[in-house]
N, C-alpha and C positions, 0 to 999 in steps of 0.2 A: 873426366871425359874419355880419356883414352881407352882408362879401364872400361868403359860401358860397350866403346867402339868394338875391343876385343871380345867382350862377353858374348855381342850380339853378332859378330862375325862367326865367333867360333856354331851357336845355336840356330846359326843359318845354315851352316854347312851339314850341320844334324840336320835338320827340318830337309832340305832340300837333299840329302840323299833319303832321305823317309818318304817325299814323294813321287822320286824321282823312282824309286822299287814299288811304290804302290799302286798299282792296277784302277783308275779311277781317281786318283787323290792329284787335285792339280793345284801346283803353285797358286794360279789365282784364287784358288778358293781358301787356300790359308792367310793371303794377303788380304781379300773381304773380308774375313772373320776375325783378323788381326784391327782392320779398319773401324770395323762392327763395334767391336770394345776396346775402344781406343781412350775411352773414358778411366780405363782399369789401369794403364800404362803413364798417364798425367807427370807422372817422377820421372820418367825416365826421355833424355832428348829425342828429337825427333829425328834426329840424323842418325841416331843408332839406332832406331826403327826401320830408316831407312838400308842404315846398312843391312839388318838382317834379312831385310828382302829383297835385297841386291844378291848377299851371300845364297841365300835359301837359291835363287834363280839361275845364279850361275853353277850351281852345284845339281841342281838340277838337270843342267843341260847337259853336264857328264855322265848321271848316271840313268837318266831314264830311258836309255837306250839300253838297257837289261832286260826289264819287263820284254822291249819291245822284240829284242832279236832271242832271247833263250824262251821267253811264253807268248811271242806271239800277240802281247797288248799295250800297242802303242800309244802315246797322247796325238796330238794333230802334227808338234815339232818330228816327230821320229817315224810319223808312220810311213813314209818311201824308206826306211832301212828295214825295213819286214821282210819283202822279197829277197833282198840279195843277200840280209843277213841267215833268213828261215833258212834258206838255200845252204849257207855255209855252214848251220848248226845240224841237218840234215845231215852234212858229210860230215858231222864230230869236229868240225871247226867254231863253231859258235862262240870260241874264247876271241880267237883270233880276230872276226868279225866285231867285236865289241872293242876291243884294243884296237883297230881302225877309226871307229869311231872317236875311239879318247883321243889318239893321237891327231885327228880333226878339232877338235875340242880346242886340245894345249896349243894348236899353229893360230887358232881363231883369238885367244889371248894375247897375242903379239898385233896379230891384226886389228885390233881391237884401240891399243894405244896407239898404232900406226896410225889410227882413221880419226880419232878422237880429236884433234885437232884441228883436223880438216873440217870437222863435221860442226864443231862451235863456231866457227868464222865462215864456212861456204854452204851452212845448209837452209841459212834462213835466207839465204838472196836466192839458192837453187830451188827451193821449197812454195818461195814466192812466186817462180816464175810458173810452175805446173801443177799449182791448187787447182786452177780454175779448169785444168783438164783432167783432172785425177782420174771421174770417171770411165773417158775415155780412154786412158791407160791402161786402166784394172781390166778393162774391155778388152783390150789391144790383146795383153797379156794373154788373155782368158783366151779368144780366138786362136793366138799361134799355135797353145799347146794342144787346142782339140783337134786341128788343122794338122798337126804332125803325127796325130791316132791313124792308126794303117783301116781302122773303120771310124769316121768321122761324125757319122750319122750316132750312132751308140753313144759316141764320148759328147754328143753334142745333147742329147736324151740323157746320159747321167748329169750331165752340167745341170741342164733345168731340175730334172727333178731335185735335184743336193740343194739346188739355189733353193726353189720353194719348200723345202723342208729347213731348210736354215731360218729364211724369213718366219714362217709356221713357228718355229721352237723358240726364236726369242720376241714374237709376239705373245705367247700366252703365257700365262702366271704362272712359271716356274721357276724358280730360285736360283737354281746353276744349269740354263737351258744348255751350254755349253758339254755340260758331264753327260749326259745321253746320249746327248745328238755327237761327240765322236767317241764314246765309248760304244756305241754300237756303231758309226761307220767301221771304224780303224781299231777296234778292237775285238768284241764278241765276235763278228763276221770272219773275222780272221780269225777265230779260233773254234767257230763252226768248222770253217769251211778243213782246218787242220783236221779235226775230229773226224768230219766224211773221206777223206782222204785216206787215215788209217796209215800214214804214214809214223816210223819209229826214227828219232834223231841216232845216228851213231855215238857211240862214246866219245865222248869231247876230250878230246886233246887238247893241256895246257903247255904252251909253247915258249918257248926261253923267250924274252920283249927282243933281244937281239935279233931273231929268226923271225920277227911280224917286221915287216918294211913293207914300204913300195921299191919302186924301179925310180931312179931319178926323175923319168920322164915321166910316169905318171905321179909323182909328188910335183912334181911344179906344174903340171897340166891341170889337177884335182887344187891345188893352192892357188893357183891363179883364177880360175874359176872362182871359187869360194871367196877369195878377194875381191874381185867384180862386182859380182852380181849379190851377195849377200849386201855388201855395204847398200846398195841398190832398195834390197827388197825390205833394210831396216825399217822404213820411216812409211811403208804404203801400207794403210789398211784393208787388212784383208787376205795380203802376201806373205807370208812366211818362208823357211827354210826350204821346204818341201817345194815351193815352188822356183827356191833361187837354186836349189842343186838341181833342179829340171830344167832346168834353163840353162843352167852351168853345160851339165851334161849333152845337152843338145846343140851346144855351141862344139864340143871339144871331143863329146865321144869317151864316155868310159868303160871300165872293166870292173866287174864289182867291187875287189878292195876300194879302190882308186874311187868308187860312190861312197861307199860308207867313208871313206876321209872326208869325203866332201859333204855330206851331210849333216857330219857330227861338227865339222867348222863352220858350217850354216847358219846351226842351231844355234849356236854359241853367242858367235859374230853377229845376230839378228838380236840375241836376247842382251848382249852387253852394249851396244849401238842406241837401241834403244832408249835406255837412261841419258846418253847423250843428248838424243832426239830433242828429249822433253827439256834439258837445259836450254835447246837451240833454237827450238821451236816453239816447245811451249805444245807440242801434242804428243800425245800417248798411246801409241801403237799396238802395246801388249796390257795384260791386266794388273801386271805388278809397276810397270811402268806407270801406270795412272794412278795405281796408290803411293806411288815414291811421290808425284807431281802434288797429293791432296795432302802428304804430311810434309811436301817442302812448297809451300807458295811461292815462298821467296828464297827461291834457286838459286843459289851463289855458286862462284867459281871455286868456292874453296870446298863447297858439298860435295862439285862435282869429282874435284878431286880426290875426295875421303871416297867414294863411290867407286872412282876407278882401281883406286887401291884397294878394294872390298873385293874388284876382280878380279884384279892379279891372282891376290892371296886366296881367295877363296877357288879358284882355278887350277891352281896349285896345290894345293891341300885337296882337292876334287880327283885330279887324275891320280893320286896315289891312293885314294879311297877308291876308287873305280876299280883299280888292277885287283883290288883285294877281295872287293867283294864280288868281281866279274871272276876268279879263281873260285869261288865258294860257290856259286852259279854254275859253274862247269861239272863242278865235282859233284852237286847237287844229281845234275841231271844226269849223270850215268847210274843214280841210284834209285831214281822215283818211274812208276809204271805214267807215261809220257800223258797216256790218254786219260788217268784218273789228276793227275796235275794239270792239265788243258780243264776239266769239266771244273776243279777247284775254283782257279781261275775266274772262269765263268761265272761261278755260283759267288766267289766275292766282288767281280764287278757290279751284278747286278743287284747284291745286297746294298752294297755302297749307294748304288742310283735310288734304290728305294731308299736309304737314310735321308738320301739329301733334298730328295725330288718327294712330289707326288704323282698321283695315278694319269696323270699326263704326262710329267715326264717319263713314266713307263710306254706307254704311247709313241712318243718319240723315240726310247731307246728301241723297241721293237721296229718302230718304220726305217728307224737309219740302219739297224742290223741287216734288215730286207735287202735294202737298197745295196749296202756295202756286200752284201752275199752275190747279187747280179751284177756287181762289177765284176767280183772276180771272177764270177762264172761264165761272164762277156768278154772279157780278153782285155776290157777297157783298162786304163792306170787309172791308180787310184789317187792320183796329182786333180782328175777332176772330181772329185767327192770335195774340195775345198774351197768348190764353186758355196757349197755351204755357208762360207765366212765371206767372200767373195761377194756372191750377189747382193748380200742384203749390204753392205758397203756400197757395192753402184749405185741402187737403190737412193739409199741416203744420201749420197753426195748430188745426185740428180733430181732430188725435190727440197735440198736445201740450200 
């Protein structure tokens, strides 16, 4: 058993740096098509299935913040580090901008075990008491951040539209309504709008890890945040990281490093919380969380344990794969012509959506591109494009 334990750890941590650099390619779609033929796998236990898509997720959440800040194509977890990271890979810092992020990653692993205990014993009496306003909450939420748009009217017009386009895409018959609909928010649009731009990244600079820090005060301002509101936004459907470091942020006020830490311990803390969730709850917030829940019905405390040890280690093994391949990433880009690796880019996202979709979800990826090209060309943040996931959750919870 152990051996299988390690097998499937270690092939998580491959799998999940492979999706985590691949433009399109998301954890949940490797965990359905793992679940798909699950028939094929019968030999092997279910807990070392589940570790691999613990490992696969948590490894993911270290490195798909690459695509996101050196090309510009984010998944939904990373896409608020697009701006401050583009920004920083603009000025030949893009290495640096990424090792912020890790180093959110590695503090969210600590936090992680910190909360893990709290969250078995206090989250099904805290969970019980605000099911039955959940959708007012997702509301509440949803209202502050449009409310804090310096044009409110705009971010209140992207909300709806994102919403009815969300509800739209996983209404109709498309396999991974999900891959469209933010590969063309938070990704293509963002690499439109790079390409009109005509702007050139400076040479990146790779920087000793000694010389990347924060300032004391913004590492425990950016941590203390992340700690908050991350544990917070673990268990709400609909809420993610993007939305806990907007919140973070707008509680505390940051400086771009000091967001990339806080986004990358977000993402982390969101995605490793989760598997908690489902011990404590019994609900599954993200999509590999609900495959870990269908290959363990009956959730023990000692899975959950094998589970947390999947993230330690696998988080671990993550941040030093990161450095290595966010070096390769650096060095990459001072040598590729910017603007024919942006249209690559491009051209394999949207090969990917036609694999996996059909001529509707091309439909989709084109209207969210749209839509994701007038936000930015509106000044709005792009925290409300996740009305997308957002509304159709109000939705549901308010007709069932």
């Amino acid at each position: 058993m152990v051996i299988e334990l390690i097998i499937a750890l270690l092939l998580g941590v491959i799998c999940g740096t492979f999706t985590g650099l691949a433009p399109g390619i998301h954890i949940n779609l490797v965990a359905a098509i793992l679940l798909f033929s699950l028939d094929k796998f019968q030999s092997i236990p279910f807990i070392a299935l589940a570790v691999f898509i613990v490992a696969m997720s948590i490894t993911h959440t270290f490195i798909d913040f690459v695509p996101s800040i050196f090309l510009g194509a984010p998944d939904e977890d990373s896409a608020l580090s697009v701006l401050p990271g583009h920004q920083l890979l603009l000025e030949g810092r893009g290495y640096e901008a990424f090792i912020l992020t890790l180093y959110g990653s590695l503090f969210a692993i600590l936090i992680i075990l910190l909360f893990s205990p709290v969250f078995t014993f206090a989250l099904p009496y805290f969970y019980n008491l605000i099911k039955d306003f959940m959708p007012f909450l997702l509301i509440f939420i949803s209202i502050y951040i449009i409310l804090r748009e310096d044009d409110f009217l705009i971010s209140f017009f992207v909300f709806i539209l994102a919403g009815f386009l969300g509800i739209a895409s996983f209404n109709t018959p498309v396999k991974e309504p999900l891959l469209p609909l933010l590969s063309g928010l938070f990704g293509i649009s963002t690499l439109f709008v790079s390409l009109k731009s005509k702007v050139t990244p400076k040479k990146q600079k790779i920087f000793p890890l000694k010389k990347i820090k924060l300032e004391k005060k913004g590492f425990f301002k950016s941590a203390f945040a992340a700690a908050i509101f991350a544990p917070l936004c673990s268990f709400l459907p609909g809420i993610g990281s993007s939305h806990a470091a907007t919140l973070g942020s707008e509680f505390i006020g940051q400086d771009r490093k000091g967001f990339l830490f806080m986004v990358g311990a977000c993402n982390t803390i969101i995605m490793g919380l989760s598997y908690v969730a489902v011990y404590a709850i019994g609900k599954s917030r993200t999509g590999t969380a609900a495959a870990v829940k269908s290959l363990l019905p009956s959730f023990s405390q000692s899975d959950l344990i094998i589970l947390i040890g999947a993230i330690v280690i696998s988080g671990i093994l993550s941040f030093f794969l990161g450095i290595f391949v966010s070096r390769i990433f650096a060095k990459f880009m001072n040598k590729i012509n910017y603007k024919y690796l942006t249209i690559g880019v491009i051209t394999v996202v949207i090969s990917v959506n036609i694999f996996f979709t059909n001529w509707l979800g091309l439909i989709i990826l084109v209207s969210s591109t749209a839509l994701g090209i007038y936000v930015v060309e509106s000044g709005s943040r792009r925290i409300n494009l996740m009305a997308s996931l957002i509304f159709p959750a109000i939705i549901y919870y308010l007709t069932n």
